[in-house]
HTML snippet that shows the backbone in 3Dmol.js (N, CA, C, O; Angstrom):
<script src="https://3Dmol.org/build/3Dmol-min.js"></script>
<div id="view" style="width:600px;height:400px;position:relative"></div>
<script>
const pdb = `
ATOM      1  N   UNK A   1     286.636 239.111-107.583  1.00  0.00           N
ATOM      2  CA  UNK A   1     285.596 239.964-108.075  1.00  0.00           C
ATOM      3  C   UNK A   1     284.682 239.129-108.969  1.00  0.00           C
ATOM      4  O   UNK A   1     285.015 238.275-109.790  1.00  0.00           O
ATOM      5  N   UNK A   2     283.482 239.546-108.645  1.00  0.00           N
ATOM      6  CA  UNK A   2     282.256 238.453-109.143  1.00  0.00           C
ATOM      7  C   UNK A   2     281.687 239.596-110.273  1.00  0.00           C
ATOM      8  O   UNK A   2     281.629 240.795-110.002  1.00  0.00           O
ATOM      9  N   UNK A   3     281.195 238.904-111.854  1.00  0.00           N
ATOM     10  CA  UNK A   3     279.880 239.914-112.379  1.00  0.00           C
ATOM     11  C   UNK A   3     279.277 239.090-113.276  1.00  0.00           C
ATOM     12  O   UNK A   3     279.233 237.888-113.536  1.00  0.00           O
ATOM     13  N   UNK A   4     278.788 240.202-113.699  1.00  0.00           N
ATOM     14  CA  UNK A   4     277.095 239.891-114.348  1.00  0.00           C
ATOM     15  C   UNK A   4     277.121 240.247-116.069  1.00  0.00           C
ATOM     16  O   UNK A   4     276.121 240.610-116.688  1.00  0.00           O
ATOM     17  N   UNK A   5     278.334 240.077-116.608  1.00  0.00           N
ATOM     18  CA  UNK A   5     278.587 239.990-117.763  1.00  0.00           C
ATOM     19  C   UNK A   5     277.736 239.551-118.883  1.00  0.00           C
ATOM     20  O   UNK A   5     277.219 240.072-119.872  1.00  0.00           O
ATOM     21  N   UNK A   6     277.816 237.963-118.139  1.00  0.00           N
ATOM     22  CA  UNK A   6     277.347 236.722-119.539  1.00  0.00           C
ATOM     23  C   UNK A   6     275.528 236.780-118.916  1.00  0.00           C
ATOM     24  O   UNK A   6     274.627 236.756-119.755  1.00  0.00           O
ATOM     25  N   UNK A   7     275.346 236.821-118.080  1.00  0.00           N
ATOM     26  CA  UNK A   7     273.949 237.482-118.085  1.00  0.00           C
ATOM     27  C   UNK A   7     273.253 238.560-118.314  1.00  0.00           C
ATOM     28  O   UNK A   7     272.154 238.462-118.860  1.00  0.00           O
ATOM     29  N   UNK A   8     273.712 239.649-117.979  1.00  0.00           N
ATOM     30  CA  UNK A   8     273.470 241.148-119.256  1.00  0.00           C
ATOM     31  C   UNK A   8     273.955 241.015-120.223  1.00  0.00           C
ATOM     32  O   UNK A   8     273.698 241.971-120.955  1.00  0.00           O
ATOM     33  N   UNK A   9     274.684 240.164-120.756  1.00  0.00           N
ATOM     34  CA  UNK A   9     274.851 240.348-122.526  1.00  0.00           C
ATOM     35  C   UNK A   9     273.979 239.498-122.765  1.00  0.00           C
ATOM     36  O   UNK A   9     272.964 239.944-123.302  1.00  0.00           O
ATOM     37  N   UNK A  10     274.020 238.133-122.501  1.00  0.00           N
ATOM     38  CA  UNK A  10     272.862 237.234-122.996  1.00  0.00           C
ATOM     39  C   UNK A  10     270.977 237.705-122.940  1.00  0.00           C
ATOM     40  O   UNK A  10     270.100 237.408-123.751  1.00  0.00           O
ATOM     41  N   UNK A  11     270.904 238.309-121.991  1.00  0.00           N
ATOM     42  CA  UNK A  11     269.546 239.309-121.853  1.00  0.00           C
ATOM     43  C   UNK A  11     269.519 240.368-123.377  1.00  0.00           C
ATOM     44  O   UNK A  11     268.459 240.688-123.915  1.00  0.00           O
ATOM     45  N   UNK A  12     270.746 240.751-123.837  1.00  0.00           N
ATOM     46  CA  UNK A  12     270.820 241.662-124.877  1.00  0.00           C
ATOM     47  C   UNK A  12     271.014 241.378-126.027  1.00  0.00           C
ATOM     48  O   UNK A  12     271.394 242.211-126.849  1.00  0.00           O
ATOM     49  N   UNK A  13     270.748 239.918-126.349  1.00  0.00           N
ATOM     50  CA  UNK A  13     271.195 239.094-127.554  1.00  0.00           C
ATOM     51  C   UNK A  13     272.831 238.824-127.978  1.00  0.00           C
ATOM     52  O   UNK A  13     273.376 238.120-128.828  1.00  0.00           O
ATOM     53  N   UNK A  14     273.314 239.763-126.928  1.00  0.00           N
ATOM     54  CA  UNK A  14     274.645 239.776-127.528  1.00  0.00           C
ATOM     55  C   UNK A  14     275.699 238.561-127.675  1.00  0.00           C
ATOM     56  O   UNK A  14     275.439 237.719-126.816  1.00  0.00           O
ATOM     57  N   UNK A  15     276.837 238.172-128.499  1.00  0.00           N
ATOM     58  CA  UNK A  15     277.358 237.267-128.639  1.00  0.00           C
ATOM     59  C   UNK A  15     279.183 237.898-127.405  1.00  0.00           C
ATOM     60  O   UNK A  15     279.549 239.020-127.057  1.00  0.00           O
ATOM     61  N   UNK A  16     279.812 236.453-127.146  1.00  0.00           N
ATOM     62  CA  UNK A  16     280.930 237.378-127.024  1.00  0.00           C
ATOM     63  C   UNK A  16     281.756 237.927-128.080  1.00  0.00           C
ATOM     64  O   UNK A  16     282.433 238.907-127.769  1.00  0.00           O
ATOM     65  N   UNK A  17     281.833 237.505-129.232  1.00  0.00           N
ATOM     66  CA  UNK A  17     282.516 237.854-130.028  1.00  0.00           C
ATOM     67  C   UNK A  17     281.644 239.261-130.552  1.00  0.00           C
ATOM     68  O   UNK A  17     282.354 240.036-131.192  1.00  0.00           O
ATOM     69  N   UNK A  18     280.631 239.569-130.424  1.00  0.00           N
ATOM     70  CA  UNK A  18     280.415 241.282-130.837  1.00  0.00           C
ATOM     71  C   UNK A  18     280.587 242.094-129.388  1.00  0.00           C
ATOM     72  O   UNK A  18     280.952 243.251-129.598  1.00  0.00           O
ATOM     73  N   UNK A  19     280.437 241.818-128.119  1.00  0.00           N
ATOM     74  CA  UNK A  19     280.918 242.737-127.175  1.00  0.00           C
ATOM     75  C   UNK A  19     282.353 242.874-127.306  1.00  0.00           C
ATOM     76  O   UNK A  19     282.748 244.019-127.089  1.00  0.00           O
ATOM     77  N   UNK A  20     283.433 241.838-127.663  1.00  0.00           N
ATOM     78  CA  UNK A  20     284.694 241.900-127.598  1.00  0.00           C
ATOM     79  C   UNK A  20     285.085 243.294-128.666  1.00  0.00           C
ATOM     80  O   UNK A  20     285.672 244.329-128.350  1.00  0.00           O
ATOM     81  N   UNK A  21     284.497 242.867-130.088  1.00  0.00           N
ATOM     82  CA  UNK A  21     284.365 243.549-131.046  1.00  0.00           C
ATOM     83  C   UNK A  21     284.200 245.117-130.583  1.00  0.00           C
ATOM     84  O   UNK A  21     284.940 246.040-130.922  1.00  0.00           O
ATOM     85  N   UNK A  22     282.984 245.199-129.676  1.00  0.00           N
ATOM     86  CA  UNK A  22     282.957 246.733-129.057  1.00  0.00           C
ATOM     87  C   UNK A  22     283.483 247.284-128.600  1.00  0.00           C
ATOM     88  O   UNK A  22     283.587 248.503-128.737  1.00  0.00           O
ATOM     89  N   UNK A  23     284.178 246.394-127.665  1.00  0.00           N
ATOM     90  CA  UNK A  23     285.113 246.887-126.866  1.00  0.00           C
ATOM     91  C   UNK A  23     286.697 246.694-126.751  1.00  0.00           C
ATOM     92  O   UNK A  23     287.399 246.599-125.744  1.00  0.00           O
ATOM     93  N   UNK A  24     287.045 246.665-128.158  1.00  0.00           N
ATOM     94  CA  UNK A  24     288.018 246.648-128.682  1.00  0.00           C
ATOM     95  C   UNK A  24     289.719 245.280-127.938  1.00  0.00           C
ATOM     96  O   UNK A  24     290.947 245.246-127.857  1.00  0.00           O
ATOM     97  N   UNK A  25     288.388 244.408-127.589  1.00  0.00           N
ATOM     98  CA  UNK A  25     289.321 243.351-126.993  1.00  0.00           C
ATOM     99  C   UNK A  25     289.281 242.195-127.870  1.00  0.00           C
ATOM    100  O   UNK A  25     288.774 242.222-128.991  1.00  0.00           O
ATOM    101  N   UNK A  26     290.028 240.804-127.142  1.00  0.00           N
ATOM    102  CA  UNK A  26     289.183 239.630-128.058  1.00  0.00           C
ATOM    103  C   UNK A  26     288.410 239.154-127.329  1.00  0.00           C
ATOM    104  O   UNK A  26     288.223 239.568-126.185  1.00  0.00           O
ATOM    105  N   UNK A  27     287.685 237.990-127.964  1.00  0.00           N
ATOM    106  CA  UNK A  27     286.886 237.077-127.710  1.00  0.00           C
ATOM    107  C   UNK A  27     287.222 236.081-126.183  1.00  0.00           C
ATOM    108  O   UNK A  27     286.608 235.565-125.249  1.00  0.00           O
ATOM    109  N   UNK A  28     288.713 236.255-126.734  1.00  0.00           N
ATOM    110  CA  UNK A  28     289.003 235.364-124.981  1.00  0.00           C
ATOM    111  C   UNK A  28     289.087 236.124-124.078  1.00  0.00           C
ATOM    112  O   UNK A  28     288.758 235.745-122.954  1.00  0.00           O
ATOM    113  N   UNK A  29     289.529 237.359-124.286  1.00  0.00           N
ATOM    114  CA  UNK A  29     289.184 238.239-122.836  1.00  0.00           C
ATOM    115  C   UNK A  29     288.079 238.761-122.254  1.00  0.00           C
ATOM    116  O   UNK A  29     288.069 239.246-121.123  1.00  0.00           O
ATOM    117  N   UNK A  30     286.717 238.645-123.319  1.00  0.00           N
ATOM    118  CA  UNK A  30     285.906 238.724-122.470  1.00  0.00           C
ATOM    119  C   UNK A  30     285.239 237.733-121.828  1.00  0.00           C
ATOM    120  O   UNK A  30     284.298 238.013-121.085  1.00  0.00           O
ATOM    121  N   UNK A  31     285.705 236.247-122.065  1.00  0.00           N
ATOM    122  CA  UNK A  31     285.482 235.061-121.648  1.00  0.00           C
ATOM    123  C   UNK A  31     286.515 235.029-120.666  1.00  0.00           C
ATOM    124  O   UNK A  31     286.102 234.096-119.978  1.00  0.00           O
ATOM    125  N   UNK A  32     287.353 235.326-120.237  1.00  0.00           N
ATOM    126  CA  UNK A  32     288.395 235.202-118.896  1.00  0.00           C
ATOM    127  C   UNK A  32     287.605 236.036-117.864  1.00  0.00           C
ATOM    128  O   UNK A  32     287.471 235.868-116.652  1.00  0.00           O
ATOM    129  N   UNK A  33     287.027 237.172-118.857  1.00  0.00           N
ATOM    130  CA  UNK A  33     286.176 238.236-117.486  1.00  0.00           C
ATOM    131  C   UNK A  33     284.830 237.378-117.029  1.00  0.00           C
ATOM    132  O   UNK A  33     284.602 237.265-115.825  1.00  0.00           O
ATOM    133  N   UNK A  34     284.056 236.854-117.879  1.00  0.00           N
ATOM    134  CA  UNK A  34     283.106 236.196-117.498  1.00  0.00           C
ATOM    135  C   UNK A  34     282.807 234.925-116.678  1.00  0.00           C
ATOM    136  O   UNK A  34     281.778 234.334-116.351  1.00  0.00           O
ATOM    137  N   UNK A  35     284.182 234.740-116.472  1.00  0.00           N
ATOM    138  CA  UNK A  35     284.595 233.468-116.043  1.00  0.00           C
ATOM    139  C   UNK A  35     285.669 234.083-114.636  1.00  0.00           C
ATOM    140  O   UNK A  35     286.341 233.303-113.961  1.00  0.00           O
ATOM    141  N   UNK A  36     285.651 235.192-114.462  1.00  0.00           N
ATOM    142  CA  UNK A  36     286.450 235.311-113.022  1.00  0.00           C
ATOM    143  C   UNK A  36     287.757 235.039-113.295  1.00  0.00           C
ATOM    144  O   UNK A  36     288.479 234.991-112.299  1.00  0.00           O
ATOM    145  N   UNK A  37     288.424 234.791-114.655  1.00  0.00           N
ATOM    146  CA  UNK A  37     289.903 234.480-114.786  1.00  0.00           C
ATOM    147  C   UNK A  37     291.206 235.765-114.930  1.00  0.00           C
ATOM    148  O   UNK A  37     292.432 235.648-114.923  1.00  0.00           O
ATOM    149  N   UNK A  38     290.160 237.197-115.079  1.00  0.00           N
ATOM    150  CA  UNK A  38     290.569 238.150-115.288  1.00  0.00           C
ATOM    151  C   UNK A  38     289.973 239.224-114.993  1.00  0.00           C
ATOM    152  O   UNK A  38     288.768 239.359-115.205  1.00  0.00           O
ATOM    153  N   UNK A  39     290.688 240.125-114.477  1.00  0.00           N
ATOM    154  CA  UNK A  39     290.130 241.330-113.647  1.00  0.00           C
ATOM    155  C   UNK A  39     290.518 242.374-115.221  1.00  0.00           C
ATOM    156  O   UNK A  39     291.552 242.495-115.879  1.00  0.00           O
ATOM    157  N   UNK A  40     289.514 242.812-115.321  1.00  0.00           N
ATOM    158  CA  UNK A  40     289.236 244.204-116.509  1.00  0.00           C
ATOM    159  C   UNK A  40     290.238 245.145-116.361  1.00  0.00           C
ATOM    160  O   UNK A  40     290.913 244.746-115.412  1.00  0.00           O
ATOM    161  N   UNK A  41     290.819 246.439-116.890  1.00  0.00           N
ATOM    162  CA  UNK A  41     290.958 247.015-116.535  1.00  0.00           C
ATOM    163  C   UNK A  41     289.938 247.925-116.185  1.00  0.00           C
ATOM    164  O   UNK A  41     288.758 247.578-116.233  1.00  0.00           O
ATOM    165  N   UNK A  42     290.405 249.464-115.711  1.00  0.00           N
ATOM    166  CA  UNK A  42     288.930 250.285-115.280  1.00  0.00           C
ATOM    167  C   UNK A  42     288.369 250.727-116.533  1.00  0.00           C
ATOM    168  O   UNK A  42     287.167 250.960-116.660  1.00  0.00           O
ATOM    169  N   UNK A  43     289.091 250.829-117.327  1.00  0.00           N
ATOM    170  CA  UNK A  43     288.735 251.715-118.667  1.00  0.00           C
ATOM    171  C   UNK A  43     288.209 251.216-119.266  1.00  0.00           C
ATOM    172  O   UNK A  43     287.448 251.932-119.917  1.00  0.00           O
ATOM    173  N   UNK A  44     288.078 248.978-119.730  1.00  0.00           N
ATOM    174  CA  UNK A  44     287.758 248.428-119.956  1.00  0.00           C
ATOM    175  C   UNK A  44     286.009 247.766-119.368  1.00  0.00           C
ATOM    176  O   UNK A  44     285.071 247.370-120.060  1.00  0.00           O
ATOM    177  N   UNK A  45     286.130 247.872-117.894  1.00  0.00           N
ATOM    178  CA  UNK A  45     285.052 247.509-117.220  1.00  0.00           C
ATOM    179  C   UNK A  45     284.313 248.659-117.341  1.00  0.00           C
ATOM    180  O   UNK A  45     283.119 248.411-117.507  1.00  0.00           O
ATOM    181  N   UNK A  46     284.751 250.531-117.306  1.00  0.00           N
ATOM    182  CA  UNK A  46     283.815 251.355-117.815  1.00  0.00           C
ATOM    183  C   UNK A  46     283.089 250.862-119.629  1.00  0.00           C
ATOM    184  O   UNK A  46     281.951 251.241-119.908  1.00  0.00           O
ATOM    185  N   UNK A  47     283.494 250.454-120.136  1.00  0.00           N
ATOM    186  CA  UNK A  47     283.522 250.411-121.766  1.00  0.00           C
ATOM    187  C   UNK A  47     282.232 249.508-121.502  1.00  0.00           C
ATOM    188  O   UNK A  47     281.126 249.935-121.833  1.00  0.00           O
ATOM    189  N   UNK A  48     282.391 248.196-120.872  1.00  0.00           N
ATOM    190  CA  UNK A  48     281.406 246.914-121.163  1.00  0.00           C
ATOM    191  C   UNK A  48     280.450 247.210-120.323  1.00  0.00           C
ATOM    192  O   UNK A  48     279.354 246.682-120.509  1.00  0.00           O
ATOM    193  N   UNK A  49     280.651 248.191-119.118  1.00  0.00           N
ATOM    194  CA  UNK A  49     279.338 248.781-118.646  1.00  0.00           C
ATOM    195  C   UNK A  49     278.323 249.994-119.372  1.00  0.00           C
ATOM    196  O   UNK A  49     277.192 250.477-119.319  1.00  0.00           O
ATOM    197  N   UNK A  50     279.228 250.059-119.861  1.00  0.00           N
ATOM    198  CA  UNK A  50     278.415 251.208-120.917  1.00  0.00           C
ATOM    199  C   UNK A  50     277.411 250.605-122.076  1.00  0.00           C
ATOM    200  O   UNK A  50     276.251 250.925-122.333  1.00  0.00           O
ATOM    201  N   UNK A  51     278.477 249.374-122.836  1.00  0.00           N
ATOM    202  CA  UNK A  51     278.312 248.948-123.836  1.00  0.00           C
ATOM    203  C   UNK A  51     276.630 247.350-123.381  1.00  0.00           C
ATOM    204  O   UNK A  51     275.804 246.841-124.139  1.00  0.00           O
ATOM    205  N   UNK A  52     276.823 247.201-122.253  1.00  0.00           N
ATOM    206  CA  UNK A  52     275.475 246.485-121.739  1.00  0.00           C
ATOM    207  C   UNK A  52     274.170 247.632-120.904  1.00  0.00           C
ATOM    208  O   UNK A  52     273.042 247.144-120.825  1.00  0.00           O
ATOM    209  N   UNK A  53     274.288 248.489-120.561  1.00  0.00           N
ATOM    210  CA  UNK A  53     273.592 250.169-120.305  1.00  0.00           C
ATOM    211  C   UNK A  53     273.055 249.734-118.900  1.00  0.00           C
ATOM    212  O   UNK A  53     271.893 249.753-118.496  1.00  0.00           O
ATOM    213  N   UNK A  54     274.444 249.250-118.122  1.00  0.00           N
ATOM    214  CA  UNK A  54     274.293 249.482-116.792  1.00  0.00           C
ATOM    215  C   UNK A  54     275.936 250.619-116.016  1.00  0.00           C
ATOM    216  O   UNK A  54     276.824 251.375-116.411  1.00  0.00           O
ATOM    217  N   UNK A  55     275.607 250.225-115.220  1.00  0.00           N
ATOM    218  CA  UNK A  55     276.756 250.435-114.614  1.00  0.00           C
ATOM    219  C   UNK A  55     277.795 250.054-113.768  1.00  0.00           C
ATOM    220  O   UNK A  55     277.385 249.156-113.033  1.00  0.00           O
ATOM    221  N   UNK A  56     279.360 250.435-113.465  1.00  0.00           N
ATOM    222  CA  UNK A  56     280.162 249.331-112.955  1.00  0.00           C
ATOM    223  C   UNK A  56     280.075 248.869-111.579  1.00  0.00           C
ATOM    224  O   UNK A  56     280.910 248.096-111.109  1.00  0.00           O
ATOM    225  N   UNK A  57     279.094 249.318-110.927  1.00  0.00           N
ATOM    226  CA  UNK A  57     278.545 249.134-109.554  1.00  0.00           C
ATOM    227  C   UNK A  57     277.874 247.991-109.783  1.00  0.00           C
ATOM    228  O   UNK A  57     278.160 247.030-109.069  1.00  0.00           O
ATOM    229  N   UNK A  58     276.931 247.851-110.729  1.00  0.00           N
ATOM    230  CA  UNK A  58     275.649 247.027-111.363  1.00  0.00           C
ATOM    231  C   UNK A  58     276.694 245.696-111.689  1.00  0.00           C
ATOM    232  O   UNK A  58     276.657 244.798-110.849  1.00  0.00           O
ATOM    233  N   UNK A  59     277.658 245.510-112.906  1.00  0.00           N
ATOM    234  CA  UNK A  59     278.183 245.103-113.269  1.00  0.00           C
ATOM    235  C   UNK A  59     279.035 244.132-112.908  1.00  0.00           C
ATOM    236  O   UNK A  59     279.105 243.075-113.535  1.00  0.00           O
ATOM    237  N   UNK A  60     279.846 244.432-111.744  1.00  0.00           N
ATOM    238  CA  UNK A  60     280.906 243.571-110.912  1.00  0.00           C
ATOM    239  C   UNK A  60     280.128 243.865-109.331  1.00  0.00           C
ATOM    240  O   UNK A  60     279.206 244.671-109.203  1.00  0.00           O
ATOM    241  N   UNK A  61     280.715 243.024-108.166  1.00  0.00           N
ATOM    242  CA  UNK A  61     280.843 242.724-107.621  1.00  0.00           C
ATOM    243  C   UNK A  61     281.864 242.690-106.954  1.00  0.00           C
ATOM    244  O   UNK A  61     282.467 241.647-107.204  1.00  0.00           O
ATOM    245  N   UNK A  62     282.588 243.558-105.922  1.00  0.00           N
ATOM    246  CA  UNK A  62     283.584 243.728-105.557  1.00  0.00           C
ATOM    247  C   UNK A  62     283.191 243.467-103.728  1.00  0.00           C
ATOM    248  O   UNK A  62     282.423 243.979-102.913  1.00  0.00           O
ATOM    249  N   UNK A  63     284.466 242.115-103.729  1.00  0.00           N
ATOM    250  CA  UNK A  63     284.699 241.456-102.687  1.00  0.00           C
ATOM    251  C   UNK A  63     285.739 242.091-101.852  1.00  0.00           C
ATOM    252  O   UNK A  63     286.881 242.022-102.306  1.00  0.00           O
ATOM    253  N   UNK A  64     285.533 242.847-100.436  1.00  0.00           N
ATOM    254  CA  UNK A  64     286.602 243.035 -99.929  1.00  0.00           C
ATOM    255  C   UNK A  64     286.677 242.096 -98.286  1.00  0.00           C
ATOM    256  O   UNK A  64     285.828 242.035 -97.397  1.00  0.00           O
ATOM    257  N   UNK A  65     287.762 241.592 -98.362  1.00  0.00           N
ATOM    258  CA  UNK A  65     288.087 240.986 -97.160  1.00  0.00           C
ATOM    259  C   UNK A  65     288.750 241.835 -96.424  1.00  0.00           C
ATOM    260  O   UNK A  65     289.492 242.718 -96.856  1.00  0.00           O
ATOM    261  N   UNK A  66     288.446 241.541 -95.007  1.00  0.00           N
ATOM    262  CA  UNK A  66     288.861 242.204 -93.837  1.00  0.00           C
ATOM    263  C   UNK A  66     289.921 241.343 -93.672  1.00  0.00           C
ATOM    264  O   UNK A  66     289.955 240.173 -94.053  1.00  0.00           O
ATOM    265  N   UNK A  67     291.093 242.161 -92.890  1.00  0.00           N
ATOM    266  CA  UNK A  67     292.416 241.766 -92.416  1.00  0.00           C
ATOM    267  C   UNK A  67     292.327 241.298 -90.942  1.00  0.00           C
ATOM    268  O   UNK A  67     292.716 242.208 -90.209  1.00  0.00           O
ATOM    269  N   UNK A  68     292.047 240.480 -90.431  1.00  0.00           N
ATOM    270  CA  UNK A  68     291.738 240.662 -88.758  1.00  0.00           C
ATOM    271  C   UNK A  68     293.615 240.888 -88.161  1.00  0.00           C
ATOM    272  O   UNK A  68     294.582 240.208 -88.504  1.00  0.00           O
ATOM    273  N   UNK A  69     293.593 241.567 -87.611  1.00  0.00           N
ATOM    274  CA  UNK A  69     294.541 241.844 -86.565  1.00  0.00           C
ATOM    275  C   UNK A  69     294.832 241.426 -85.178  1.00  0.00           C
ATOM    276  O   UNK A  69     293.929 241.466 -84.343  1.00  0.00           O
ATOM    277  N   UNK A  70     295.920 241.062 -84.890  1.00  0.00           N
ATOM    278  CA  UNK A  70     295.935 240.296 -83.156  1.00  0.00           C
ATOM    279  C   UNK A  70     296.910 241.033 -82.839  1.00  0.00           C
ATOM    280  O   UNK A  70     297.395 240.964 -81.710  1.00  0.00           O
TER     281      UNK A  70
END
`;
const viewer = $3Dmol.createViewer("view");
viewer.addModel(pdb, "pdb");
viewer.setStyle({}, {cartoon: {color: "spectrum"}});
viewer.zoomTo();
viewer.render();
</script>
């Protein structure tokens, strides 16, 4: 899963250490999310979509691979 984190916060002046702050995480977890090292939870990825005033459609990027079958 791909997003748009560190570019809607940086558009918003924001630091990571005050989105973390918002969203009641730390500083390294929202740097693991921004970095693809960690998948959010939902409650969490609702929070930082809220907290940048998009939404979690807007936000991530969700990759689904097909299973091919023989």
């Amino acid at each position: 899963m791909k997003n748009n984190i560190r570019g809607l916060r940086k558009a918003m002046k924001i630091s990571q250490e005050e989105l973390a702050k918002r969203s009641n995480v730390s500083r390294q977890t929202i740097n693991a999310i921004e970095n693809n090292k960690y998948d959010p939870t939902l409650n969490l990825a609702f929070t930082i979509a809220y907290l940048l005033n998009t939404n979690v459609d807007d936000l991530f990027q969700f990759e689904i691979k097909e299973n091919k079958r023989r």
